[in-house]
C-alpha atoms as an extended CHARMM CRD file, in Angstrom:
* protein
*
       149  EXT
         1         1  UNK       CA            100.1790000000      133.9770000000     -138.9930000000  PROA      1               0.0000000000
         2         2  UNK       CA             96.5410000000      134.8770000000     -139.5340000000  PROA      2               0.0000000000
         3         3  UNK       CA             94.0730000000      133.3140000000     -141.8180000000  PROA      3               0.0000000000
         4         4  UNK       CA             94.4740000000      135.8820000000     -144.7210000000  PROA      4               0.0000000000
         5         5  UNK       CA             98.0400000000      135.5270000000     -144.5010000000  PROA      5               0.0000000000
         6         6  UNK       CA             97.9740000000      131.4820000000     -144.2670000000  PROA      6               0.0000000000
         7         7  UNK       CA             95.9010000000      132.0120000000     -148.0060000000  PROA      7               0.0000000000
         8         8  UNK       CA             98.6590000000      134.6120000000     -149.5670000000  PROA      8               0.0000000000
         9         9  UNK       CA            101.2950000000      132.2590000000     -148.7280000000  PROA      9               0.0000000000
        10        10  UNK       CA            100.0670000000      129.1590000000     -149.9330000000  PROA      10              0.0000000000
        11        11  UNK       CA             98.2500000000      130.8130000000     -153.2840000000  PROA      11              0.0000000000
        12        12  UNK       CA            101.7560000000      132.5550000000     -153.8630000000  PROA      12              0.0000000000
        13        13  UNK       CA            103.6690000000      128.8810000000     -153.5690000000  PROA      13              0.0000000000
        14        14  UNK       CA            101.5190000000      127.2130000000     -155.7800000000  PROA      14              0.0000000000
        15        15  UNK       CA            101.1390000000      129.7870000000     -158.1510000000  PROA      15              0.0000000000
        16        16  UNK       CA            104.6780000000      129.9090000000     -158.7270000000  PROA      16              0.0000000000
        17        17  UNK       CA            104.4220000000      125.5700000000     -158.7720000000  PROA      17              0.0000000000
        18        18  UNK       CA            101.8410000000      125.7480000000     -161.5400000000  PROA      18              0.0000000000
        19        19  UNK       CA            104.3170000000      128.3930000000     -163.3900000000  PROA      19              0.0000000000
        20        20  UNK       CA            107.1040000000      125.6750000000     -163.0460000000  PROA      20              0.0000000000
        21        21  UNK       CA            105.0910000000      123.0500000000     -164.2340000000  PROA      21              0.0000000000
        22        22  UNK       CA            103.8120000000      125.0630000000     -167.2650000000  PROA      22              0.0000000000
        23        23  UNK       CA            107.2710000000      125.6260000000     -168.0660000000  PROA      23              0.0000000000
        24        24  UNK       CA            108.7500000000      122.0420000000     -167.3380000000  PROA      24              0.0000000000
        25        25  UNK       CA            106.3540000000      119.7450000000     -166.6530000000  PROA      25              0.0000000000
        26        26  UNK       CA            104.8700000000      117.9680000000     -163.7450000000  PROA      26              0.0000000000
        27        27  UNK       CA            108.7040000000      115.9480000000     -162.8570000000  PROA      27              0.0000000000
        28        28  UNK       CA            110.3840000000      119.0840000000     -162.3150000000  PROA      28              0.0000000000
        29        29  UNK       CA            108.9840000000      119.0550000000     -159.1710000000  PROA      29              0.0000000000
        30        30  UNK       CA            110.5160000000      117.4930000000     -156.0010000000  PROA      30              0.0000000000
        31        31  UNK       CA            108.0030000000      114.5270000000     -154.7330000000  PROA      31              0.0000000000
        32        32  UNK       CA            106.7830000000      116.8200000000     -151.8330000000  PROA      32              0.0000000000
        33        33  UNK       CA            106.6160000000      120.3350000000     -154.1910000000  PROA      33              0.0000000000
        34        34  UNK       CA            104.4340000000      117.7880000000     -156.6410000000  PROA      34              0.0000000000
        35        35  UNK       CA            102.3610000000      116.3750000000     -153.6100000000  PROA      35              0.0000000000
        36        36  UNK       CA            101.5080000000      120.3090000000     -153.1480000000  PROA      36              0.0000000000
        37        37  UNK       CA            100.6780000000      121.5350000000     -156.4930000000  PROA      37              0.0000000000
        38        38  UNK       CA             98.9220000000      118.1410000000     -157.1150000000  PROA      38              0.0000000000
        39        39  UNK       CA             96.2930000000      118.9160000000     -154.1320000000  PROA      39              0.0000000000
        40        40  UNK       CA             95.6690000000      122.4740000000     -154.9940000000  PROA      40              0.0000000000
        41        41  UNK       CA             95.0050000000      122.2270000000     -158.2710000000  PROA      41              0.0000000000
        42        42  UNK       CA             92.6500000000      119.3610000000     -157.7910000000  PROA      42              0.0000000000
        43        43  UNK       CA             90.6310000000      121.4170000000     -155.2250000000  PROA      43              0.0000000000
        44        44  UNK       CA             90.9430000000      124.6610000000     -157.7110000000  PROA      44              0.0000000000
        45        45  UNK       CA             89.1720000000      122.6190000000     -160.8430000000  PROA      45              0.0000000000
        46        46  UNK       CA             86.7230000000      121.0320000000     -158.2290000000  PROA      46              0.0000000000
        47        47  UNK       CA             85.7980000000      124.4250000000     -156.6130000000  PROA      47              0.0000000000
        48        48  UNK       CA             85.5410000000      125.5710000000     -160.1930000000  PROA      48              0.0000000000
        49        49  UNK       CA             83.3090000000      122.6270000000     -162.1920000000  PROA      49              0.0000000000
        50        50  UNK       CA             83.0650000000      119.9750000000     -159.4860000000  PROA      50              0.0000000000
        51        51  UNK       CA             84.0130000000      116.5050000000     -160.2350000000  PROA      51              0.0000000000
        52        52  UNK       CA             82.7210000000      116.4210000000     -163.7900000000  PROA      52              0.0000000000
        53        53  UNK       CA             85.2030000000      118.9920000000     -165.2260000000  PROA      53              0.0000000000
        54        54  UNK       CA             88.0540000000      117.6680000000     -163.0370000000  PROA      54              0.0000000000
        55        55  UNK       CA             87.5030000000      113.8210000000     -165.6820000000  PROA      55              0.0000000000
        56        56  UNK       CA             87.4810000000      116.6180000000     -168.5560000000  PROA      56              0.0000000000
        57        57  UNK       CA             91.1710000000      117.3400000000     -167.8810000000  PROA      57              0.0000000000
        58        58  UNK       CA             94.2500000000      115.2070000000     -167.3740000000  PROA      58              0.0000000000
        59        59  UNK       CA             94.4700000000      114.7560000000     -164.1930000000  PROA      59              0.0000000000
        60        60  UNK       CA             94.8570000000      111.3750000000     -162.6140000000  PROA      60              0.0000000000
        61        61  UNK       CA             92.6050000000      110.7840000000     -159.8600000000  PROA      61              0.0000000000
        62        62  UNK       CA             94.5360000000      108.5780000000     -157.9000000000  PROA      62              0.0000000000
        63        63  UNK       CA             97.6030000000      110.7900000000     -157.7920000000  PROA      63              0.0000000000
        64        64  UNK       CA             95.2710000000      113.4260000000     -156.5710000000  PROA      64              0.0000000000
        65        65  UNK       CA             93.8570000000      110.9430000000     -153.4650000000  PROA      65              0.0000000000
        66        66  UNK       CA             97.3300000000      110.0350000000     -153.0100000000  PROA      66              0.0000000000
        67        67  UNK       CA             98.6070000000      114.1950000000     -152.7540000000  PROA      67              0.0000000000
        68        68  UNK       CA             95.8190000000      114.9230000000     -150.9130000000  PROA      68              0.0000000000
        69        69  UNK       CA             96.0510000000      112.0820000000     -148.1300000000  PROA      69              0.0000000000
        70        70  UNK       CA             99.8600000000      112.9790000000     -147.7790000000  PROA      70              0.0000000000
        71        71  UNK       CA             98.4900000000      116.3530000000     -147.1720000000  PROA      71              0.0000000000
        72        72  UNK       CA             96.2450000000      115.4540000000     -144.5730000000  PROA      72              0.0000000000
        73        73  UNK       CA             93.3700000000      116.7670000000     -146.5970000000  PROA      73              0.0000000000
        74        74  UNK       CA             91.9630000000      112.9360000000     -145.9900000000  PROA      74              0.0000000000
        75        75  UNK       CA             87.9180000000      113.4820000000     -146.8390000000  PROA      75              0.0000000000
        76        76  UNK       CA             88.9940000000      114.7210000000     -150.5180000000  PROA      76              0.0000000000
        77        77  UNK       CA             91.6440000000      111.9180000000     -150.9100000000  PROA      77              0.0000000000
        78        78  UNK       CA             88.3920000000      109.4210000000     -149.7380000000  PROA      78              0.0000000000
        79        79  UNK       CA             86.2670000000      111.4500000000     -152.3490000000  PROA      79              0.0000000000
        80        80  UNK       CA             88.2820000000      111.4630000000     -155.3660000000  PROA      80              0.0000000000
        81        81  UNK       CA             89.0810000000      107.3400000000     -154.8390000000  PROA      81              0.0000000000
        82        82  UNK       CA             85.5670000000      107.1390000000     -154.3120000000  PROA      82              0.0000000000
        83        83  UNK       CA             85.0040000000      109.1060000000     -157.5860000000  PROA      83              0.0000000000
        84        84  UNK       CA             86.9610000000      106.5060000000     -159.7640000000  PROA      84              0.0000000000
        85        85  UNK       CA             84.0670000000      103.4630000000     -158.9680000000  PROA      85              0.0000000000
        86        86  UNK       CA             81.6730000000      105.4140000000     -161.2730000000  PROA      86              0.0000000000
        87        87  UNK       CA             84.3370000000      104.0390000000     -164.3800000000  PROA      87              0.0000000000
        88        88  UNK       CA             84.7730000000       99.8690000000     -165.0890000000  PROA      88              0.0000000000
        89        89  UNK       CA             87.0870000000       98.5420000000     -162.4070000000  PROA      89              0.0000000000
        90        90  UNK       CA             87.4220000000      101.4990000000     -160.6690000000  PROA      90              0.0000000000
        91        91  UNK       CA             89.7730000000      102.8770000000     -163.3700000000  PROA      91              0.0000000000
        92        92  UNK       CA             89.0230000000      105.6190000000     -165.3310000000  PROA      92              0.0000000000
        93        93  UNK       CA             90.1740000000      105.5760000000     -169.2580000000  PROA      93              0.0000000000
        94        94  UNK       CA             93.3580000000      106.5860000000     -169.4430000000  PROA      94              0.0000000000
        95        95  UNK       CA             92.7940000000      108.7790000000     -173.0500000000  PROA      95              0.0000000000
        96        96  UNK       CA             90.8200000000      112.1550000000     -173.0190000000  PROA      96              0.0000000000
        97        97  UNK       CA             88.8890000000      111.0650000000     -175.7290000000  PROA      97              0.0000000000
        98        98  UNK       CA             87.8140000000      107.8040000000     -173.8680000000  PROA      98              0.0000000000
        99        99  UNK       CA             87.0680000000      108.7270000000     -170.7950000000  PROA      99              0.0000000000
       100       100  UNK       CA             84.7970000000      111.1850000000     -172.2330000000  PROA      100             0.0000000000
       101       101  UNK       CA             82.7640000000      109.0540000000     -174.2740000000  PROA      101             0.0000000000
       102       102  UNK       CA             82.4430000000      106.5030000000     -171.1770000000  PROA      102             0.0000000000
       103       103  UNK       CA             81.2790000000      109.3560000000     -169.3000000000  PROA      103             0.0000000000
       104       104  UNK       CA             78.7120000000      111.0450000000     -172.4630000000  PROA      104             0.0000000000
       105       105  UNK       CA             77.5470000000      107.6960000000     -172.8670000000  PROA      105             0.0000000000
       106       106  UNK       CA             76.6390000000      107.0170000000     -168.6110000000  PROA      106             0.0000000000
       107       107  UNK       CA             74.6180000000      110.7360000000     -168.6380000000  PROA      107             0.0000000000
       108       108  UNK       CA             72.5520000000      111.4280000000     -166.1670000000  PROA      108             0.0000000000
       109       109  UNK       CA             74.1250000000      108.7390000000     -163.8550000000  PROA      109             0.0000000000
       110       110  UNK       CA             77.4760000000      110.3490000000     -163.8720000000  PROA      110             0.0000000000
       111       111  UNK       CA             76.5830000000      113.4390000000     -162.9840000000  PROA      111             0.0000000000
       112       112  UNK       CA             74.4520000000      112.1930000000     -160.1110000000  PROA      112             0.0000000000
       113       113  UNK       CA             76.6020000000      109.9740000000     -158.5660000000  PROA      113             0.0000000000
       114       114  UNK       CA             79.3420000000      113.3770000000     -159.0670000000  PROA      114             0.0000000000
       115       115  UNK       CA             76.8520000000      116.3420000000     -157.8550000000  PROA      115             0.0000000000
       116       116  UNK       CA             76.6840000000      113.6830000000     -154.3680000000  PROA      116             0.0000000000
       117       117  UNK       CA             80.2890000000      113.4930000000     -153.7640000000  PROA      117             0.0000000000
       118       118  UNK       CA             80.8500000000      117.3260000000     -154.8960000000  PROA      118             0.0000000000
       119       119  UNK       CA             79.1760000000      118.3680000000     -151.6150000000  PROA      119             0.0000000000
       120       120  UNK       CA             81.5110000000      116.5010000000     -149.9060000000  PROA      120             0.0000000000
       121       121  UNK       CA             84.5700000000      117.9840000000     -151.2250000000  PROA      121             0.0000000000
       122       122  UNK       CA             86.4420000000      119.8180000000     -148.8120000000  PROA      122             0.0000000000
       123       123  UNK       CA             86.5050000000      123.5570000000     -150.7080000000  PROA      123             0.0000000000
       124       124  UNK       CA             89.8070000000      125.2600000000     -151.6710000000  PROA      124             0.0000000000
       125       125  UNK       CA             88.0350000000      127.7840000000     -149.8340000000  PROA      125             0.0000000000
       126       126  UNK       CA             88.1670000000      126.0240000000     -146.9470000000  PROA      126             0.0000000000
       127       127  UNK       CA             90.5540000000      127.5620000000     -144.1410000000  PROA      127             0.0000000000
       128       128  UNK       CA             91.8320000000      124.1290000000     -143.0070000000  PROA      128             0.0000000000
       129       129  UNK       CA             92.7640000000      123.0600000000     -145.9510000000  PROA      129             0.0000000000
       130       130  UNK       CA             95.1850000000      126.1970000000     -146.4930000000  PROA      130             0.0000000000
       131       131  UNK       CA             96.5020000000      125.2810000000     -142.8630000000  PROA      131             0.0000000000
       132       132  UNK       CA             97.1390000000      121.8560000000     -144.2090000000  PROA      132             0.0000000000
       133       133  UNK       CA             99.1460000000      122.6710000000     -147.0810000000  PROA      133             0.0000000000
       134       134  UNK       CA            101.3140000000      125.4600000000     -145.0850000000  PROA      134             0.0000000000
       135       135  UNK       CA            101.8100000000      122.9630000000     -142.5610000000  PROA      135             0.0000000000
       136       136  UNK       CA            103.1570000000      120.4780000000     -144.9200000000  PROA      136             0.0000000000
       137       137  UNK       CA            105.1360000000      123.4440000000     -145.9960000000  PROA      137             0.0000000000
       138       138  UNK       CA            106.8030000000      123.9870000000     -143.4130000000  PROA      138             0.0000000000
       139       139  UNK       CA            107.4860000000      120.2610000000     -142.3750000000  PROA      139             0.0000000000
       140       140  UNK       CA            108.8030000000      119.3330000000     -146.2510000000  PROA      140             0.0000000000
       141       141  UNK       CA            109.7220000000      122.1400000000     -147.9960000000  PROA      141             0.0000000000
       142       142  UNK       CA            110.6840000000      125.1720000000     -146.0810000000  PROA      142             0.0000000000
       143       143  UNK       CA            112.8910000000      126.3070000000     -148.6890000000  PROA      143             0.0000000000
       144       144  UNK       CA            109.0740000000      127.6290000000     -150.8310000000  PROA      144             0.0000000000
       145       145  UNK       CA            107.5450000000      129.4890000000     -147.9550000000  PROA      145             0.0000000000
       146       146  UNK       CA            111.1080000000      131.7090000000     -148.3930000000  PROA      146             0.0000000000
       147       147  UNK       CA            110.0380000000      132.4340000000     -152.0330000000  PROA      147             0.0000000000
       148       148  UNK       CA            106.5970000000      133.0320000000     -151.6160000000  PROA      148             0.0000000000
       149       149  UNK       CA            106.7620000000      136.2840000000     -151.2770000000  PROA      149             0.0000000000
């Protein structure tokens, strides 16, 4: 398969993920289906707003490291747990509302300590990391790479 093909496949998959999820919710998804949607929608905020917007959203940071490392995309699951020390304990607030005060109220710091570990991001962009998630695919859940099309 060649590298444009390697992109249509995987952006097809997890387009039709993020549909399902939309529709259902995050559970609907089998643990490995979850793992894969999980990943590329981290990398698709970060590529879009960097770290900063990702702790604007829901998402929970540790789920992402977790997704990502079962991915084998292991330098962003060591930069998003690295991206939770900036918060007390190494947790971020839990509420939207919180977590955005904490990180209003810790301005310019925050976004410092974020622009560093942006650049080290591996991009959705990034040809290996489409390899990764086809090849995680293909090991744990064959059965999507027949629908992507």
């Amino acid at each position: 398969m060649d590298e444009r093909s390697i992109v249509d496949v995987v952006e097809s998959v997890c387009e039709k993920l993020a549909l399902k999820v939309n529709s259902a919710g995050l559970t609907s998804l089998s643990p490995a289906s979850r793992h894969i949607y999980t990943g590329w929608s981290a990398l698709t905020l970060t590529d879009n707003g960097g770290l900063g917007y990702f702790y604007e959203n829901r998402w929970d940071a540790e789920d992402v490291s977790q997704s990502m490392a079962v991915l084998g995309i292991l330098e962003g699951a060591r930069v998003f747990r690295e991206s939770m020390t900036v918060f007390p304990g190494g947790v971020p607030p839990v509420l939207e509302t919180e977590r955005w005060a904490w990180l209003e109220a810790h301005e310019p710091t925050v976004s410092e300590f974020f622009d560093q570990l942006d650049r080290q991001l591996p991009t959705l962009l990034s040809d290996e990391v489409y390899v990764r998630i086809l090849e995680y695919m293909q090991s744990h859940e064959p059965s999507l790479l027949a629908e992507a099309k």
